[in-house]
C-alpha positions in Angstrom: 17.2 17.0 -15.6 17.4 16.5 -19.3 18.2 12.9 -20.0 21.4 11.9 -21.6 21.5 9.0 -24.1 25.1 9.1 -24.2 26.2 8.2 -20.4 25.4 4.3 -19.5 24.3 5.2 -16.4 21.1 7.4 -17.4 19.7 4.3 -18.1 20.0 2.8 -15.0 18.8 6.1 -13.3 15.7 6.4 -15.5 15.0 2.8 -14.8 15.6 3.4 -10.5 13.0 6.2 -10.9 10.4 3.8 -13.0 10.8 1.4 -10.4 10.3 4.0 -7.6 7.3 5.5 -9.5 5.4 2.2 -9.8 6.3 0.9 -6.3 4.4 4.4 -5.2 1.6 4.3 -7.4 0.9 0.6 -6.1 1.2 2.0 -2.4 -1.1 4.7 -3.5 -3.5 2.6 -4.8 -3.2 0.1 -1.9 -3.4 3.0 0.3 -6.5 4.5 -1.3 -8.2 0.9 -2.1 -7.8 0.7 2.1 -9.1 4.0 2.7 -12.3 3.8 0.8 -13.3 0.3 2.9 
């Protein structure tokens, strides 16, 4: 999906799928942190 400056709401989308992104790379991380033990 290209992103479109011109609608308000791509912002907010783009910054829903940062949040999501983050949130699994700290499960990840947690998860493989937890595995390695």
């Amino acid at each position: 999906m290209p992103p479109r400056a011109a609608t308000p709401q791509a912002g907010g989308i783009m910054n829903i799928w940062e949040v999501l992104l983050l949130v699994a790379l700290v499960i990840g991380g947690i998860y493989y942190f937890r595995k390695r033990e």
